[in-house]
C-alpha positions as CSV (number, residue, x, y, z in Angstrom):
1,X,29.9,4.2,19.0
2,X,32.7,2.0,19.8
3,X,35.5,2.5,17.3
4,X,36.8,-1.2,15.5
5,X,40.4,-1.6,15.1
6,X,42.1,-1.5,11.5
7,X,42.0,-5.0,11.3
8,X,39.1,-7.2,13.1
9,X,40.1,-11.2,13.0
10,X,37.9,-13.8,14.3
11,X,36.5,-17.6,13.4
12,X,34.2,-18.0,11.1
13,X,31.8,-19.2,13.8
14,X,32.4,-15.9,15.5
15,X,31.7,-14.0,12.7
16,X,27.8,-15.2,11.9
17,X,27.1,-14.8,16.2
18,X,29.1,-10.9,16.2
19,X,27.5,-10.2,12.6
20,X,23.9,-11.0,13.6
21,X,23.9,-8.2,16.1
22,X,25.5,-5.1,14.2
23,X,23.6,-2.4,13.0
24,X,26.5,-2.3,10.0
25,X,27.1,-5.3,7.5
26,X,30.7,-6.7,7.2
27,X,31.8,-9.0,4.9
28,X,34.2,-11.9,6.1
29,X,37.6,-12.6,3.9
30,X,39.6,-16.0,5.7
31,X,38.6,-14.4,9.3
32,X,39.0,-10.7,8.1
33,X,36.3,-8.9,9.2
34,X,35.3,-6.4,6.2
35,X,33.1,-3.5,6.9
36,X,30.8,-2.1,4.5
37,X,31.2,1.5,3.2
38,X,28.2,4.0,3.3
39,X,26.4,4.1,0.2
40,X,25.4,7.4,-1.2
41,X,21.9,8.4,-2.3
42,X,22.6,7.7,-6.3
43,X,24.1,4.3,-5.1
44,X,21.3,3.2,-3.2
45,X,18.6,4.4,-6.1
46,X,20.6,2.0,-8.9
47,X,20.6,-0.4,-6.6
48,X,17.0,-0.4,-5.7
49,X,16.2,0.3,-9.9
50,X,18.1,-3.1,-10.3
51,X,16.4,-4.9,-7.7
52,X,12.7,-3.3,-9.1
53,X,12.8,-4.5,-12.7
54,X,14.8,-8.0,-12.1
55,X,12.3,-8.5,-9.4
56,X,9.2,-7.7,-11.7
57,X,10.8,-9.7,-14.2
58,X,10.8,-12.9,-12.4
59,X,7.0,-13.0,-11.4
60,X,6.0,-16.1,-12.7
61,X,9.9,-18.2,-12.8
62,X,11.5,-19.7,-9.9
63,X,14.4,-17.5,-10.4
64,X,14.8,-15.0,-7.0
65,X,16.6,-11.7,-6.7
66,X,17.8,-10.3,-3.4
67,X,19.4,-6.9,-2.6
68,X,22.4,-5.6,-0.1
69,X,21.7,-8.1,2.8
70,X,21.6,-11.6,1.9
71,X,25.6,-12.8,2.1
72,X,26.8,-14.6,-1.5
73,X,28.6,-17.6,-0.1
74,X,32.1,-17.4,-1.9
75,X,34.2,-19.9,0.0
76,X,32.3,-22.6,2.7
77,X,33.6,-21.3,6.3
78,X,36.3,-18.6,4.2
79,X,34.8,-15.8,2.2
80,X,31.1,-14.1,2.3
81,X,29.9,-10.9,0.6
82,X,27.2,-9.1,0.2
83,X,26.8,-7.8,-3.5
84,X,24.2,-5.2,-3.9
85,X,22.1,-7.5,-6.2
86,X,22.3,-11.2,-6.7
87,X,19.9,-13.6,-8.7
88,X,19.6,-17.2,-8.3
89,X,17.8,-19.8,-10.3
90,X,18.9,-22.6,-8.3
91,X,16.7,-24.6,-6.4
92,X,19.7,-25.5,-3.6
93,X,19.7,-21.6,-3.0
94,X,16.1,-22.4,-1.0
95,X,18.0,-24.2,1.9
96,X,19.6,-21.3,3.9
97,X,18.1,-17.9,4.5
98,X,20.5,-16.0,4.7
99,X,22.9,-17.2,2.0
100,X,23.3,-17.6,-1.4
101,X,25.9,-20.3,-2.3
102,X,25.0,-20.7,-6.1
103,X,24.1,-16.9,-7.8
104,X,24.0,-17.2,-11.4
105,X,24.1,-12.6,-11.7
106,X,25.7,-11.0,-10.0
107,X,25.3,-6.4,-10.1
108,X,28.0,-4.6,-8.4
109,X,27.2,-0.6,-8.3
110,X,30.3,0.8,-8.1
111,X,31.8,3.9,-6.4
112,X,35.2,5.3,-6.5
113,X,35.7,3.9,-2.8
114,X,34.9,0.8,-3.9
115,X,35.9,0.2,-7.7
116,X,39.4,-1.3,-7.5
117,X,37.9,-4.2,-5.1
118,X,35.1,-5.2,-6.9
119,X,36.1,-4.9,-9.9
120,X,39.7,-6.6,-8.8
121,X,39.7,-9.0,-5.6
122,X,35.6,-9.5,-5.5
123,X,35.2,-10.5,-9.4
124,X,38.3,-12.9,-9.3
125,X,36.3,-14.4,-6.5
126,X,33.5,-14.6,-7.6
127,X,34.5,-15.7,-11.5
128,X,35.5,-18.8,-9.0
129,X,31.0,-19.9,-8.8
130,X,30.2,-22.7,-11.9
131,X,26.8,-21.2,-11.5
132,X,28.0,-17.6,-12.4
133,X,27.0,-16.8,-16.3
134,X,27.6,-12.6,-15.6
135,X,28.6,-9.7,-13.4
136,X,27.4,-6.7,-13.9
137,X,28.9,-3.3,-12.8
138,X,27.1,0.0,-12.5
139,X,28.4,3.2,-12.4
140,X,27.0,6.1,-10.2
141,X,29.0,9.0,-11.1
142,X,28.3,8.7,-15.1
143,X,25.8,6.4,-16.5
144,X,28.1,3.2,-17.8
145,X,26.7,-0.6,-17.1
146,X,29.7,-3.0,-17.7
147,X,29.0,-6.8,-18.3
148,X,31.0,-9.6,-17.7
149,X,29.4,-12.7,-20.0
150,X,30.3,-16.2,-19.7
151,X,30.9,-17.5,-22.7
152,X,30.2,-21.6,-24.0
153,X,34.1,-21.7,-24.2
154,X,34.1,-20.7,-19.8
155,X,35.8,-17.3,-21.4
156,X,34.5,-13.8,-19.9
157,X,33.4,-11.2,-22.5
158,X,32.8,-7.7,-21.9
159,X,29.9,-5.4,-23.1
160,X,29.4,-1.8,-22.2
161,X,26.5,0.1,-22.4
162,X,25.2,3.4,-21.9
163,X,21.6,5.7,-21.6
164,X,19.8,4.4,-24.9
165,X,21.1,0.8,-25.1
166,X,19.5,-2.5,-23.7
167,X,20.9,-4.5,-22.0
168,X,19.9,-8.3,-22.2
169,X,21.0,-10.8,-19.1
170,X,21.3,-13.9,-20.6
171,X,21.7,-15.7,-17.0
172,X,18.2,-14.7,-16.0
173,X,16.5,-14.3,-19.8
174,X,15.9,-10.5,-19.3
175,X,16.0,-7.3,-21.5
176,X,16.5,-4.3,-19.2
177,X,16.9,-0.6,-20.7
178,X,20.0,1.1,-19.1
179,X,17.4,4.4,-18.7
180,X,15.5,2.7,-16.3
181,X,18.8,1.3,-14.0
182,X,19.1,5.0,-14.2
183,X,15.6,6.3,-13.2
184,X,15.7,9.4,-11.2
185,X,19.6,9.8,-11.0
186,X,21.0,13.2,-11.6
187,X,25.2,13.3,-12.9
188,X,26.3,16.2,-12.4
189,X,27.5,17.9,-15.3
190,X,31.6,17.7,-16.4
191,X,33.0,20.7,-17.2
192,X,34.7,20.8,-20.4
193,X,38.3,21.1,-21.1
């Protein structure tokens, strides 16, 4: 495996040809190439949870939900991500395969690793999308769904919610129970002080 250096830099045009033929996926930030940390078992389980139920959810609506490898187009040319879930109900979203330029949810599962940036740099991005109504981070290490609403006034407001609660997506008219995000995760126990 050839080693990358600490910084990778390259046109945007570069990017999509080098991308398309690694086994990893890196995110681009204005000709940064970004690679993608290693997800964990738990991490990949929530994901997958998310995925399942939004998935089912949207049957019968236009509405579609795509997991880890489809990019969310951030800036044209400048900035791509890959969020671990994204759901768009917008028909322009049809045009490209492998992008996602209008996402209306966006779910984040968070890691320690990864926390500060998505929660920091990625959300300020993405707060950037008219299309965006909330983003959704999910905890792996204790079981804690924060969402970011859009309010009528364009304001974000926070919820949190834990095992027991429901959670209701306005952006994609859904009620999802936390439990199930949470099917077949095991925290490990805290010990107390």
């Amino acid at each position: 495996m050839v080693a990358l250096p600490d910084r990778l830099l390259m046109t945007y045009e570069e990017y999509l040809a080098w991308e398309s033929t690694q086994e990893m996926r890196h995110e681009f930030c204005d000709g940064e190439v970004i690679a993608m940390a290693g997800g964990s078992r738990n991490h990949n389980r929530v994901s997958g949870n998310f995925f399942k139920l939004l998935d089912e959810k949207f049957a019968d609506r236009s509405c579609e939900v795509y997991i880890a490898d489809v990019k969310v187009q951030v800036q044209p040319r400048r900035k791509y991500f890959y969020p671990d879930v994204v759901v768009t109900c917008d028909e322009r979203d049809r045009q490209d395969p492998q992008v996602v330029s209008f996402p209306c949810l966006i779910i984040e599962v968070i890691s320690p690793s990864t926390e500060g940036f998505d929660r920091g740099f990625k959300f300020s991005q993405y707060r950037g999308f008219e299309t965006l109504q909330e983003y959704v981070l999910v905890q792996v290490e204790q079981p804690i769904v924060e969402v970011f609403q859009r309010n009528d006034q364009g304001q974000w407001v926070f919820f949190e919610y834990g095992i027991g609660d429901q959670i209701f997506l306005k952006s994609a008219n859904v009620e999802i129970a936390v439990s199930d995000i949470y099917r077949q995760i095991q925290f490990e126990e805290k010990p107390e002080d």
